[in-house]
Structure formats: structure tokens, C-alpha cells
C-alpha positions as CSV (number, residue, x, y, z in Angstrom):
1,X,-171.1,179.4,120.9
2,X,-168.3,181.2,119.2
3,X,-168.3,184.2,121.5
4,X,-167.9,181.3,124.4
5,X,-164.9,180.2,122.6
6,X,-163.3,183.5,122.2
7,X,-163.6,184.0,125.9
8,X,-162.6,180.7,126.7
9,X,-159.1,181.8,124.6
10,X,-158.9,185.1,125.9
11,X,-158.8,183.5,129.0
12,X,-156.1,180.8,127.9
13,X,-154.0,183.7,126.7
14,X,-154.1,185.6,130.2
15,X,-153.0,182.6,131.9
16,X,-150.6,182.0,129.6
17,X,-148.6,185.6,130.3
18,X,-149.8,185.7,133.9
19,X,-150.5,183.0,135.9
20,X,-153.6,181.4,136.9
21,X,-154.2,183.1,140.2
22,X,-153.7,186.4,139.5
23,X,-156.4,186.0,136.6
24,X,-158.7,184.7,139.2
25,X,-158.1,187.3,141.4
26,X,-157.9,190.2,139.0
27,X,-161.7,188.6,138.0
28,X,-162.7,188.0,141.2
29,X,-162.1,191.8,141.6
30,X,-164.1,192.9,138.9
31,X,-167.1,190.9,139.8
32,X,-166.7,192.1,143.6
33,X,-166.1,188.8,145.6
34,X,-162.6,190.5,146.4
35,X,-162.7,192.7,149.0
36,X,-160.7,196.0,148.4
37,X,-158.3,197.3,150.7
38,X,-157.8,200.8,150.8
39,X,-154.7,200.9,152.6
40,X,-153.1,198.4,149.7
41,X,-152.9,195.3,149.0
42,X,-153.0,192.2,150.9
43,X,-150.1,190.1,151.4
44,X,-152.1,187.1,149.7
45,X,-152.8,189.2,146.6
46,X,-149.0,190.7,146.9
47,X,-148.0,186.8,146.5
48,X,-150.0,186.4,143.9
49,X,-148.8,189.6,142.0
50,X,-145.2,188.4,142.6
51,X,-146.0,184.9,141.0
52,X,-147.2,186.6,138.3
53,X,-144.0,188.6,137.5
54,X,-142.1,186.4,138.0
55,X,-143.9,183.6,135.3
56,X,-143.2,186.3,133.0
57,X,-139.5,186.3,133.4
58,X,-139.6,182.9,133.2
59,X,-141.2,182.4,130.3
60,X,-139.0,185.1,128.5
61,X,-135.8,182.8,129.7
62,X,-137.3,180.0,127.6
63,X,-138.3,181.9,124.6
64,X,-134.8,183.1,124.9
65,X,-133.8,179.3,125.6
66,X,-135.3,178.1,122.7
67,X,-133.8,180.4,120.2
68,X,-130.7,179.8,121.3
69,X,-131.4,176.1,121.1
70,X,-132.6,176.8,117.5
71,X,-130.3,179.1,116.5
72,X,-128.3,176.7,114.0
73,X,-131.2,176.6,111.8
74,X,-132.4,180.0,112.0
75,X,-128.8,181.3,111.0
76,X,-129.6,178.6,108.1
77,X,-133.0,179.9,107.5
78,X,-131.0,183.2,107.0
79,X,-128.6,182.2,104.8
80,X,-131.1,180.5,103.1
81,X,-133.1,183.5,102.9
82,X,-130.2,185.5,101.7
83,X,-129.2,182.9,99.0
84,X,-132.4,183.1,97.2
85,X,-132.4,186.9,97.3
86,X,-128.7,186.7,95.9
87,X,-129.7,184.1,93.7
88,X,-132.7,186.5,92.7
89,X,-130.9,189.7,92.2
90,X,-128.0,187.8,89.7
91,X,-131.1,187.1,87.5
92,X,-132.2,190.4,87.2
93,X,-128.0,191.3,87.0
94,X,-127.7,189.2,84.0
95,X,-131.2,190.0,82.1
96,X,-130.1,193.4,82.6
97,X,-126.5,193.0,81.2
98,X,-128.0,190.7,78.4
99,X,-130.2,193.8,77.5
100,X,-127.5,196.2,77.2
101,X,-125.2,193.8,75.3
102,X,-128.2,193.2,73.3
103,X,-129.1,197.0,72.8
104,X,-125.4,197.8,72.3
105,X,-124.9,195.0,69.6
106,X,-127.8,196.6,67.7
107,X,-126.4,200.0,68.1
108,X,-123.6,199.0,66.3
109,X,-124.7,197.1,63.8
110,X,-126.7,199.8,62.9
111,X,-123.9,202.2,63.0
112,X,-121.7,200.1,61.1
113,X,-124.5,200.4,58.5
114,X,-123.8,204.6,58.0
115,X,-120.2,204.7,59.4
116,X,-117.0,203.2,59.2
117,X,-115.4,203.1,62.9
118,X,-113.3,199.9,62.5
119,X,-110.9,199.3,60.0
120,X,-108.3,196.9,61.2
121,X,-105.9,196.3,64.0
122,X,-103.3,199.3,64.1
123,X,-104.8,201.7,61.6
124,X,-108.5,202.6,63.8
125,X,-106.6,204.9,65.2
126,X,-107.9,209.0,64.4
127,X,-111.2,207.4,62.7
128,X,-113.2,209.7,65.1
129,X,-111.4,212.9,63.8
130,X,-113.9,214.5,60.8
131,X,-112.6,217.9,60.7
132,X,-111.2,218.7,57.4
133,X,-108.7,221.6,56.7
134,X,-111.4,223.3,54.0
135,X,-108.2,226.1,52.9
136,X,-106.0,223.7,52.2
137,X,-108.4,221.5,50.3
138,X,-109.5,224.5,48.3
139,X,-106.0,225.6,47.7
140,X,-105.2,222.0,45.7
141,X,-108.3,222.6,44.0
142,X,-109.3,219.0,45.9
143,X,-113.0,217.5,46.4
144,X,-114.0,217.7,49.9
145,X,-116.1,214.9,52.1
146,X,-117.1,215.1,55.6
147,X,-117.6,212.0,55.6
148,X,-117.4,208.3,54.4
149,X,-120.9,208.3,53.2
150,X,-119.6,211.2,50.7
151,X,-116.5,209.4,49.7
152,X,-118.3,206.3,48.7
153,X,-120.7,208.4,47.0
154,X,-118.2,210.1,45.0
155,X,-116.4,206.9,44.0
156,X,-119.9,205.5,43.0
157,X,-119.5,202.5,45.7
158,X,-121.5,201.6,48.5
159,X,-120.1,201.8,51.9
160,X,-119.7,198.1,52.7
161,X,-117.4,198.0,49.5
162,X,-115.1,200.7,51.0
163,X,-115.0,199.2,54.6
164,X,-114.5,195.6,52.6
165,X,-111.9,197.3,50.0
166,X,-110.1,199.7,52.7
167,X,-109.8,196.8,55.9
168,X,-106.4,195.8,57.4
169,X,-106.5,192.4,57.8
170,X,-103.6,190.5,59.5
171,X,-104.5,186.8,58.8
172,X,-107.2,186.7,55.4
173,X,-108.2,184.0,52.7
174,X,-108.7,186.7,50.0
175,X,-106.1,189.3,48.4
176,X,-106.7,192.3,46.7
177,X,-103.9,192.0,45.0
178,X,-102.3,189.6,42.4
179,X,-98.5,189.3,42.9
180,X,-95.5,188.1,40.1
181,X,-92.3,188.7,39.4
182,X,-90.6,190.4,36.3
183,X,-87.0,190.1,35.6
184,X,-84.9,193.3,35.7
185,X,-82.6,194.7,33.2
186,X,-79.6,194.4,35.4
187,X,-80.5,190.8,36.5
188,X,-82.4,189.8,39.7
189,X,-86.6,190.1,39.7
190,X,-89.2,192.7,40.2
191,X,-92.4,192.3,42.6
192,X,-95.1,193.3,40.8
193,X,-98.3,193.7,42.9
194,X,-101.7,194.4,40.5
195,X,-104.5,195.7,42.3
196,X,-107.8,193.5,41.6
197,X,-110.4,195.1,38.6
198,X,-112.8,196.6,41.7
199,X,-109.5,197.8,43.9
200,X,-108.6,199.5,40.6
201,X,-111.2,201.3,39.5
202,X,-111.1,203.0,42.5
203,X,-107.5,203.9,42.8
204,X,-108.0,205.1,39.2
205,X,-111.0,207.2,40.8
206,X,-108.5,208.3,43.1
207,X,-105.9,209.0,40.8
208,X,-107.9,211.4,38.3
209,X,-109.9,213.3,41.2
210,X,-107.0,213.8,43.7
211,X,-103.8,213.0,43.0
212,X,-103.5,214.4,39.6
213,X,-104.7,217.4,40.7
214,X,-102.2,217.8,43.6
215,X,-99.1,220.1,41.5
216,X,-95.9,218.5,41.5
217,X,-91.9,220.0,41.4
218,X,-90.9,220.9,37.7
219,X,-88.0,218.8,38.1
220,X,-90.2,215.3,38.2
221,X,-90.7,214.1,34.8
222,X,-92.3,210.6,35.6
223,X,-95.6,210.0,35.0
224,X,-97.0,213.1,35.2
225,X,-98.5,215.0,32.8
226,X,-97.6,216.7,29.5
227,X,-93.9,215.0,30.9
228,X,-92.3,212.2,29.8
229,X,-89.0,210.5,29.1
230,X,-88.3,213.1,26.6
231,X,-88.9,216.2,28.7
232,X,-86.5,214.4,31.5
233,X,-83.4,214.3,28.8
234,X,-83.7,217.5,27.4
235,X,-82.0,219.2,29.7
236,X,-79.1,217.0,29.7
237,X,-78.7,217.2,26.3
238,X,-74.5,217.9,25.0
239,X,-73.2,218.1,28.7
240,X,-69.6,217.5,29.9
241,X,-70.5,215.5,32.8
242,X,-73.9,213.7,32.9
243,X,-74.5,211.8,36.6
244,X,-77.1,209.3,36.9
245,X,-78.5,207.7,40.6
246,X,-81.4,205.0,40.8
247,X,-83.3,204.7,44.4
248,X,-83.2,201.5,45.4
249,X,-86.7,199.8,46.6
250,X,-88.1,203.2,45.6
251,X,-92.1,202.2,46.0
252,X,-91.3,200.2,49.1
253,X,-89.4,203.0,50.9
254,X,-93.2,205.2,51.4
255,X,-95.0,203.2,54.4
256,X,-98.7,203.8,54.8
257,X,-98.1,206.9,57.7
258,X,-96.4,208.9,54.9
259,X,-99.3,208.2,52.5
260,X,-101.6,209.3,55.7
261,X,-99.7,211.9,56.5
262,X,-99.2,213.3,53.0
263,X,-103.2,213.0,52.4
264,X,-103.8,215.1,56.2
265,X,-101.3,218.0,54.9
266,X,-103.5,218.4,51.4
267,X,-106.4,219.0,53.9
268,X,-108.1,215.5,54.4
269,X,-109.3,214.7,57.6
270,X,-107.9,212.4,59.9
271,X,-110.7,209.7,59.1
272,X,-110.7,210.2,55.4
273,X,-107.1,210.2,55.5
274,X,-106.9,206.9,56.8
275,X,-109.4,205.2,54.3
276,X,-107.5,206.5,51.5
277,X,-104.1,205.5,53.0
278,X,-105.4,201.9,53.1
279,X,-106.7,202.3,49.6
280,X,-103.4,202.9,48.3
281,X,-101.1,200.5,50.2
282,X,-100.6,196.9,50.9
283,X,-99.0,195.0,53.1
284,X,-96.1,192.9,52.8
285,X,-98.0,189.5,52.8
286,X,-97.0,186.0,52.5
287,X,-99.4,183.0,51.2
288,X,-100.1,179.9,53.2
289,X,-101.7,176.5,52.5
290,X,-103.5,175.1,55.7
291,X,-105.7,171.8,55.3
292,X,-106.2,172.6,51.8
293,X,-106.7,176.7,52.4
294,X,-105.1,179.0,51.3
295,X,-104.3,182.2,53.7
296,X,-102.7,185.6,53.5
297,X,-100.2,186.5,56.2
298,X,-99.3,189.5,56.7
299,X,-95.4,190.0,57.3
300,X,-94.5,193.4,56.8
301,X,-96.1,197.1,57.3
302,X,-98.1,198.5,54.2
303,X,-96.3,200.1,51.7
304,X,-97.3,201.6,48.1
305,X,-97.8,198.5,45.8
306,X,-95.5,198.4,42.7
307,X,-98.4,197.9,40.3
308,X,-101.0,200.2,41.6
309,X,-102.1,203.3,39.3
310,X,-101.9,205.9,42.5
311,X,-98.4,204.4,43.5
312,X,-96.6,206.8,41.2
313,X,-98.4,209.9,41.5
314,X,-98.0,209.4,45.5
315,X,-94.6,209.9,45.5
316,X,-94.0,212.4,42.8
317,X,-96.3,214.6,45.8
318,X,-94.6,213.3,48.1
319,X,-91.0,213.9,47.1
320,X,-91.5,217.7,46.5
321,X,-89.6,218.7,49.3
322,X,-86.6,216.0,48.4
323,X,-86.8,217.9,44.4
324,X,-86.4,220.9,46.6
325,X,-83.4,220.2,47.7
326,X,-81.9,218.5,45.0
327,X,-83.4,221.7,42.7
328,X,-80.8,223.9,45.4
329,X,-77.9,221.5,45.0
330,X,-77.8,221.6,41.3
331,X,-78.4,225.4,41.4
332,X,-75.6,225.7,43.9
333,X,-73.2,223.3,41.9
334,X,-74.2,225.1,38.7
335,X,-75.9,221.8,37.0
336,X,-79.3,220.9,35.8
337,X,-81.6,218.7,37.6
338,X,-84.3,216.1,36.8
339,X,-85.8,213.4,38.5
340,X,-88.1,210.2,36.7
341,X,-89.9,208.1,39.6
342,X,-86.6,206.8,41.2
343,X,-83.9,208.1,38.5
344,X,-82.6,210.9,39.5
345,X,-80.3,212.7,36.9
346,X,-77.8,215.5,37.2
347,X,-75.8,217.2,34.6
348,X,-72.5,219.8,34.4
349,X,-71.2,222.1,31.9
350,X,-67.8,221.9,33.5
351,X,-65.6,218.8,32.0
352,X,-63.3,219.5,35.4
353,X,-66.9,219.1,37.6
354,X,-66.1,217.3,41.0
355,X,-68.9,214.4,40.5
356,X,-68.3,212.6,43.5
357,X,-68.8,214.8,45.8
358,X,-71.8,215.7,44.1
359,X,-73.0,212.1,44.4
360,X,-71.8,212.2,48.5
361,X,-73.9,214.7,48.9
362,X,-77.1,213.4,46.7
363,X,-76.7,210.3,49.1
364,X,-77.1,212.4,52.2
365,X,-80.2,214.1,50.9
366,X,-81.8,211.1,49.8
367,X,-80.8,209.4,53.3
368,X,-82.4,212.4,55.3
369,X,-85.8,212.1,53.0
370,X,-86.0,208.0,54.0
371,X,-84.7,206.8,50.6
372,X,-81.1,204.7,50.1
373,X,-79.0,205.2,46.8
374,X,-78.6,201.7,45.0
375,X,-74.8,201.2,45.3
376,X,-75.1,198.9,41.4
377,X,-76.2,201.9,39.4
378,X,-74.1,205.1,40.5
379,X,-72.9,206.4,36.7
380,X,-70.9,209.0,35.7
381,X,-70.9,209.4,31.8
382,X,-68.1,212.3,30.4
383,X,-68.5,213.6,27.0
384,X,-67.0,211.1,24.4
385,X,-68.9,208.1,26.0
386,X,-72.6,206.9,25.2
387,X,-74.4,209.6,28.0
388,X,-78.3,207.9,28.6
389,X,-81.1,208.9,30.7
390,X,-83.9,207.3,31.1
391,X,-82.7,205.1,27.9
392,X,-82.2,207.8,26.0
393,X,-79.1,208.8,24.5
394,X,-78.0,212.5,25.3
395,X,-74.7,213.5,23.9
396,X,-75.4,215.9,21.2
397,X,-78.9,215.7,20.6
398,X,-82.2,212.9,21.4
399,X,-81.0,209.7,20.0
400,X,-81.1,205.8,20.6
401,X,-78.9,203.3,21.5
402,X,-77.6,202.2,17.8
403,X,-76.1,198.6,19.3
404,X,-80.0,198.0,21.0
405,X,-81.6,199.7,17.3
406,X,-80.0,196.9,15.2
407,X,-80.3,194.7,18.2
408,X,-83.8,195.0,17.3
409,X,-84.4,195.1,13.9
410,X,-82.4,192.2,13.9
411,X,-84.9,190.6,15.9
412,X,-87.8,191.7,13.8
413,X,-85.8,190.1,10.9
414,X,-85.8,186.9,12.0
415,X,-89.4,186.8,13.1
416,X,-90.0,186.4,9.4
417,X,-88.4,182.8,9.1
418,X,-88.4,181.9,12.7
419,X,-91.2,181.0,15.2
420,X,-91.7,183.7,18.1
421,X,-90.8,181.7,20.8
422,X,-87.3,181.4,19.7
423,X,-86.6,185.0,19.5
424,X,-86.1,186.7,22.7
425,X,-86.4,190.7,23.3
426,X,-87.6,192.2,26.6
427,X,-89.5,191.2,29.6
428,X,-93.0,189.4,29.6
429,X,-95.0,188.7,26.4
430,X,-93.0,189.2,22.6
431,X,-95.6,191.2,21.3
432,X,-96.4,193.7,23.7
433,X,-92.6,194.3,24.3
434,X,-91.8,194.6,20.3
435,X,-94.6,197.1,20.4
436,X,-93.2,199.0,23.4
437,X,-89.8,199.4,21.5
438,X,-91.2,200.6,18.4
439,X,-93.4,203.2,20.6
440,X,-90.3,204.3,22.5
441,X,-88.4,204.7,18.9
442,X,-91.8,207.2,17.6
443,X,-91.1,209.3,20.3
444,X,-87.3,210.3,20.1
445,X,-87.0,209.5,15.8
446,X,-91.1,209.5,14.3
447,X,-89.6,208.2,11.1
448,X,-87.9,205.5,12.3
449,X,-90.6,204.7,14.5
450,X,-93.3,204.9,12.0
451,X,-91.5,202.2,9.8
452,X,-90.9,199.7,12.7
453,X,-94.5,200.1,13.7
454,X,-95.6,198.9,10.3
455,X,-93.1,196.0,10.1
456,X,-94.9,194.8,13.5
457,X,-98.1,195.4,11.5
458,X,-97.1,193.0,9.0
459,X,-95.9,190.3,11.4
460,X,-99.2,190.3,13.3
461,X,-101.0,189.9,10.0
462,X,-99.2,187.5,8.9
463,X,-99.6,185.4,12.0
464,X,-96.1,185.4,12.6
465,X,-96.4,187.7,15.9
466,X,-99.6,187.2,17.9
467,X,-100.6,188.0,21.3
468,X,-101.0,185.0,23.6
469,X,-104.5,184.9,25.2
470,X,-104.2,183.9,28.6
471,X,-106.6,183.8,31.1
472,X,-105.2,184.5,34.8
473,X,-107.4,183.4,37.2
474,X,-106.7,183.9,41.0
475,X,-107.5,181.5,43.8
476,X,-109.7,183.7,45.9
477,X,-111.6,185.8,43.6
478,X,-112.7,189.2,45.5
479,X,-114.3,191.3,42.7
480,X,-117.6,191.8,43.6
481,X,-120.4,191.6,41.3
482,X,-121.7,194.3,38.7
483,X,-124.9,194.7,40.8
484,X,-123.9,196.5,43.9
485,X,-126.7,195.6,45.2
486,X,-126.4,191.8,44.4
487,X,-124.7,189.7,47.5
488,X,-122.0,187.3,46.1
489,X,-121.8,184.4,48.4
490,X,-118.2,183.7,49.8
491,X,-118.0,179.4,49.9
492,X,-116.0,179.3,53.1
493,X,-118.2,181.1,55.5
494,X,-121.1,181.6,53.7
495,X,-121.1,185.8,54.0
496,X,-121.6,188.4,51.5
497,X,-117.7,189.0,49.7
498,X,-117.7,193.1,51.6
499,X,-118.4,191.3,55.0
500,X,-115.6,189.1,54.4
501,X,-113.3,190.7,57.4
């Protein structure tokens, strides 16, 4: 029964692409009721050849006719087709791209973990560059790291402290630094930026195992050791002509590229350089008060901080080549030459010396090494008038001011029948600067000295001169825990106080 039916279909089909007739005849053939004609075909078989052609043509022209009737929705069938694919392939586009962004965010979270390659807006700049100058390193006698790992190492702090200590932030709710003012001598305040406890142990790290190390001219007297106020007045001691110029904005003057700079000459490399750089500068920063939050803004490039421990020894390094050539202007003027932080000190032999053009040309060589002469405090002292440097009195031998000495035992005096607040000498707390006097007095007359020391003694027994205990606590406090390893949660964002970036 089903072979019937395939026949019966088979036959359908041959009709279908023929024509009726020529299947009959093309049958009748095969089964011999068709007579063949060996001289070709008859005209009635010809006619029905023809007919078949010629149903085959036409049913081509309507499958043609009915695509082209249909061809609106098989172009939309296309785009429909196309669509999906597009549709398809985006998928796969953004599983893909989600991967790698995936893949890449763990790649650099994970680097983050061993390496510092991001340290702020405008100071990333060289952190790939690890290739230390080993000579010149060796020659300064300096520790070397090839890396960040080593430096943190060597401090004794994890990495995540030094990225956390070291970052540039432009806009930031915590400081590392804890800002006042103290008033000057000659009137006006003094900026006073102190590093926070964790910021300064490690600039003190710094200080001891790098800059110290680092030699400095013999004309620089200021904080440096085995040097000291003394050394810097000896040499001006019974001169005609002494010549005294103070730099104005001395600390502010060295920007972060000199500190960077200076630190890639002693043989650091670029990277290292720039962590330490940071270390030792601050920005110029202003605080903000936004619904009830307080913000650090930054206003200003970094600069060394007046207040860190490293500040100093920075620029004693780097003003060797300005001692230089201040060393060959006193050696060509025949004059001796000393310099404390940003008091620079000349002396002549010659009561007919020409100081003015000596201080012209001072000027100029401070101009060319990027620092400006304060116009207030330009003094010339001749023999016959009070000659100080440094506050110390140089005329014929090491001496104090006598008007300031009975100025302040004068002062100690009164603190037997008066209250401390009603007496007034120096900056800041009574106590310390009483104390600081008497010190300064032990060094230039030890006798003196001595005996003012024990008057202090007595007052501070006696209850009449007492250090204040104050507590200063500041609004965002950064110091991280004892425990490295121990995360101290900041309230604002809820992250660990060395992610706060």
C-alpha cells in the first residue's frame, strides 16, 4: 500500500514539472503501446514535447512571480534574520568585554597588592623607571632598593602604608599634617606644618638613613652635625664689616621636582625618587566645611613643609651648589662666608669694604639658585655697633645680647611674685621658651648658663613655672594603628585608613 502511494507521488511530481501528456506518452513508451519512429518523432509527440517545455517556463515565471510578490516579507525575514544574529553576536561582544574588564580589574588589584603604579594626579609620571644609578648610590654611602617592596621593608612599613602615606590627593577629608601659626620676631606669623606621629617616624627614618648621610658644604652650619650656632659665628668673630641676609620663604622656595630631582642625582631611581619626593613635601592646602565635612583642598604645588624633620637637611643638600658660589664670592672679595638654613652671613677685614655691592651681587646668586633676598632684613653691622649672627653677638669674642640677658633675668625675677601668665618672653608655651634661653646662654657662657638653668629648676619646683598639658587633637585622625596588620575603620566610607585615597 505504501509503495502504491509513492508511485502515485512520483507520478504527481512528473506532472507537476512536465505536463500530463508527455508523462503518458513517455509511459506509454516504456510499456510499448507507442510505436517508435526511427526517422524521429511524430508531430503529435513533438506537440506534446513542446507543451512540456513550455509548462516548465511557465511555471518558473510564477515561482519568479511569487517571490517577487513576496519579496517585502522575505527582505523582512532577512532583516529579521540578521537582527537576531546582530543581536546574538553583541552578547557574546559584551560577555567577552565583561571578561577582560573582569580579568583586568583582578590584575590590578592584585598588582596594586606588590607594587605601587599610581600615586596621584601629576606625580605617576616616571613610576615605571626602576633603574637605580648603583655608583652614585655607593659613592654617598646610601641604601639601595630596587624596589618599593624594599623601601617599605627598610622603613619597617607595609606597602599599603607607603602608597597611603606617599599619595597626592587633590580634594581629601584627612591631612597628614597639622597646621598653626607662630609669631615672628620681626612681627607678622609663621606657618608651621607638623607632620602626623606615623608621617614622622618615617621622615625621621629618612632623615638618619639618607639624608644625614648625604655630605654637605662646610660653609652650612644649620642643623647639621657637630655644627651649630656657635660654629656659624666663629668665623665672624672681631670683623670690620659683618653683612647679614635672611631668604625669604626659604622652605617654600624648594617645590617637590627639586626634592625629586635632588634624590635622582644621589642615584635613586626614577620610581623611588618620586615616593620619597612625596614623603617629604606637602601641598599648599586649604580646609573646607561642606554639609558638616570637613575637606582638604589643595591650592598650591608641594613644597618642603616648615615643620618636617627632612625639610632642613633637604636643603642644606640641596644648596651646595648656591654655598659654592657664595664660598667663591667671599674668596674673591677677601671675606669669610657662612650660611645657617636661610641666614646667610658674610664678614670683611677691610673697615673701607664696599658692602653693597657685595649684597647686589649676593642677590643675583640667590636669584639665579630660585631663592629671593627678604628686602626687611638686609644688615650691615661696622665695628663699634652690636655685630650678631645667628643671635649671637660677634664683636670681639662669643657673647650675648646684655639688653635681652637682663631682659631675662628680669623676667625670671618676677616669676617669683607674679603668676606665669602675666609675664611674657618668647613664642609659644613660657616654659619651654625660658628653658630654650637658658640652653642658648650654656652654649656661648656655661657659667651663666648653668645658674639660669637652676633658677628654672627652682621655679618648676616651686610650682611657679609649669608646663601646660594640652592635648591637641586633630579632626581627621590618620595615624594608623600599632598593629600593622590591624585595619582601622575610616567612619565616612567605611575603608581601611591606607585605602583612604
Amino acid at each position: 500500500m505504501a509503495d502504491n502511494r509513492n508511485i502515485r507521488q512520483e507520478l504527481y511530481d512528473r506532472i507537476r514539472e512536465s505536463s500530463k501528456d508527455d508523462v503518458v506518452l513517455e509511459e506509454m513508451k516504456r510499456m510499448g503501446f507507442w510505436a517508435k519512429n526511427e526517422n524521429g518523432p511524430t508531430v503529435p509527440e513533438l506537440l506534446i514535447k513542446k507543451e512540456a517545455e513550455l509548462n516548465k517556463e511557465l511555471n518558473k515565471l510564477y515561482d519568479e512571480k511569487r517571490k517577487y510578490q513576496n519579496r517585502e516579507a522575505v527582505l523582512k525575514e532577512m532583516r529579521l534574520k540578521r537582527m537576531a544574529e546582530s543581536r546574538l553576536k553583541r552578547e557574546e561582544n559584551k560577555k567577552k568585554k565583561e571578561q577582560r574588564r573582569f580579568e583586568k580589574a583582578e590584575a590590578w588589584k592584585k598588582q596594586k597588592e606588590t607594587e605601587i603604579i599610581y600615586l596621584g594626579e601629576g606625580v605617576s609620571v616616571g613610576l615605571n623607571n626602576i633603574d637605580n644609578n648603583i655608583a652614585a648610590l655607593q659613592k654617598h654611602n646610601l641604601p639601595v632598593f630596587n624596589n618599593e617592596n624594599e623601601l617599605a621593608l627598610a622603613i619597617g612599613i607595609p606597602l599599603k602604608e607607603l602608597r597611603f602615606l606617599s599619595f597626592n590627593r587633590k580634594v581629601s577629608t584627612v591631612s597628614h599634617y597639622r597646621k598653626f601659626f607662630l609669631p615672628k620676631k620681626s612681627g607678622g606669623k609663621r606657618l608651621i606644618s607638623a607632620p602626623m606621629p606615623r608621617l614622622k617616624q618615617v621622615q625621621y627614618w629618612l632623615l638618619e638613613n639618607i639624608f644625614n648621610k648625604v655630605a654637605v658644604h662646610p660653609a652650612a652650619h644649620g642643623f647639621t652635625l657637630q655644627r651649630s650656632i656657635i660654629s656659624n659665628a666663629q668665623p665672624h668673630i672681631g670683623k670690620e664689616v659683618v653683612v647679614n641676609i635672611d631668604v625669604k620663604d626659604f622652605f617654600p622656595s624648594i617645590h617637590y621636582k627639586r626634592v625629586k630631582g635632588l634624590l635622582q642625582q644621589l642615584g635613586y631611581s626614577e620610581k623611588i625618587a618620586v615616593i620619597l619626593a612625596l614623603l617629604c613635601t606637602e601641598a599648599v592646602t586649604e580646609e573646607v566645611t561642606i554639609d558638616g565635612k570637613n575637606y582638604f583642598v589643595q591650592k598650591g604645588n608641594r613644597v618642603l613643609p616648615q615643620g618636617a624633620p627632612t625639610s632642613p637637611a633637604i636643603t642644606n643638600i640641596l644648596c651646595y651648589k648656591l654655598d659654592i658660589r657664595l664660598q667663591g664670592l667671599a674668596a674673591k672679595n677677601q671675606c669669610s662666608y657662612t650660611r645657617y638654613a636661610d641666614d646667610v652671613t658674610f664678614s670683611f677685614d677691610k673697615p673701607n669694604a664696599n658692602a653693597q655691592q657685595l649684597v647686589w651681587r649676593i642677590k643675583k646668586v640667590l636669584a639665579d639658585e630660585g631663592f629671593t633676598v627678604h628686602p626687611d632684613k638686609i644688615r650691615i653691622m661696622r665695628k663699634g655697633t652690636c655685630q650678631e649672627v645667628t643671635g649671637v653677638v660677634v664683636n670681639e669674642k662669643l657673647g650675648i645680647s646684655r639688653k635681652k640677658l637682663r631682659q631675662f633675668r628680669a623676667a625670671l625675677h618676677q616669676l617669683k611674685t607674679k603668676e606665669a601668665a602675666e609675664i611674657k618672653w618668647g613664642n609659644g608655651n613660657l616654659a619651654s621658651a625660658v628653658t630654650g634661653y637658658a640652653n642658648f646662654v650654656k652654649m656661648i657662657k656655661p657659667v651663666q648658663g648653668i645658674k639660669l638653668q637652676n633658677q628654672i629648676t627652682a621655679l618648676l619646683q616651686s610650682n611657679r613655672l609649669q608646663y601646660p598639658v594640652t592635648e591637641v587633637t586633630p579632626k581627621k585622625d590618620v595615624t594608623p594603628p600599632a598593629q600593622s596588620n590591624t585595619t582601622d575603620t575610616n567612619k565616612d566610607d567605611d575603608k581601611p585608613w591606607w585605602n583612604v585615597v
